[in-house]
C-alpha positions as CSV (number, residue, x, y, z in Angstrom):
1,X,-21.2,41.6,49.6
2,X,-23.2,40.0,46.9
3,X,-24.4,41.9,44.3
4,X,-27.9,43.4,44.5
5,X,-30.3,45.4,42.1
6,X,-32.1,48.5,43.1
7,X,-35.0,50.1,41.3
8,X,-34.8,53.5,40.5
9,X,-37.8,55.1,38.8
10,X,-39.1,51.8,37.7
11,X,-35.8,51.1,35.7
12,X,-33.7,47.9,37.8
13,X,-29.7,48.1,38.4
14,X,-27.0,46.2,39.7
15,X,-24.9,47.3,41.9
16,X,-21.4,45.5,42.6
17,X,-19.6,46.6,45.4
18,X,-15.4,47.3,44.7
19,X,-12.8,45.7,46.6
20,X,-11.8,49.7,47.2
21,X,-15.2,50.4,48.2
22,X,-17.0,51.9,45.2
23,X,-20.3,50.8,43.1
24,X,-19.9,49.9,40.1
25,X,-23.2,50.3,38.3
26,X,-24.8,48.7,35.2
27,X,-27.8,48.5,33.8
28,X,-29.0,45.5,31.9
29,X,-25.3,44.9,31.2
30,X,-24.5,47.9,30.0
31,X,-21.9,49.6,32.2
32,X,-23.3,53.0,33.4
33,X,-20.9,54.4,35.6
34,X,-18.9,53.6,39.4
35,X,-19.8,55.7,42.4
36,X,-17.8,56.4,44.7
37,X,-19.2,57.8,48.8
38,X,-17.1,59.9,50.4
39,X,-18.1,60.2,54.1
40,X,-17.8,63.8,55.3
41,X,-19.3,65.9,58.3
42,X,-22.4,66.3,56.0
43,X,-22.8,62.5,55.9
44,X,-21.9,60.5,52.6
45,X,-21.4,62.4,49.2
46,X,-21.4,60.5,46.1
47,X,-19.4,61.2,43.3
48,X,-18.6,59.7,39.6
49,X,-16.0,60.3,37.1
50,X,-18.2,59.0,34.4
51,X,-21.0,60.6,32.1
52,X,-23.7,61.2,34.8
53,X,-25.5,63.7,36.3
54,X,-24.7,64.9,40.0
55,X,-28.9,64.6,40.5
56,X,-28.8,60.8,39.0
57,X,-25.4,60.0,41.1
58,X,-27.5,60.9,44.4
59,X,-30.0,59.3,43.8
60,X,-28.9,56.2,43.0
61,X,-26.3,56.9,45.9
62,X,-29.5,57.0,48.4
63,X,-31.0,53.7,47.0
64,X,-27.4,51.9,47.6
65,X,-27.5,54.0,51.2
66,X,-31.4,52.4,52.2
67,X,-30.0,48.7,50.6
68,X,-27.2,48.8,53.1
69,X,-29.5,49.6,56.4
């Protein structure tokens, strides 16, 4: 998959999808964090092991989720 930018909140991303299936997400080159779905009976749950917040990590997770459709 090619990368791709989403707009969250009138700020843009890119988005870089992982050979092991993460996101890997920066913002205007600077490296911001890698999310990582977990697919579960609830649907997908995205987590980080980096500096942001769960509520951030969601969201950005749902506008990777409505690129992907």
């Amino acid at each position: 998959m090619e990368p791709f930018e989403i707009n969250l909140d009138g700020k843009l991303l890119n988005v870089i999808l992982n050979e092991d299936g993460s996101y890997l997400i920066h913002d205007s080159n600077a490296k911001l964090g890698t999310l990582i779905p977990e697919v579960n009976d609830l649907g997908v749950q995205w987590t980080t092991l980096d500096q942001l917040t769960p509520d951030y990590v969601r969201q950005i997770g749902e506008l990777i989720e409505e690129h992907d459709l």
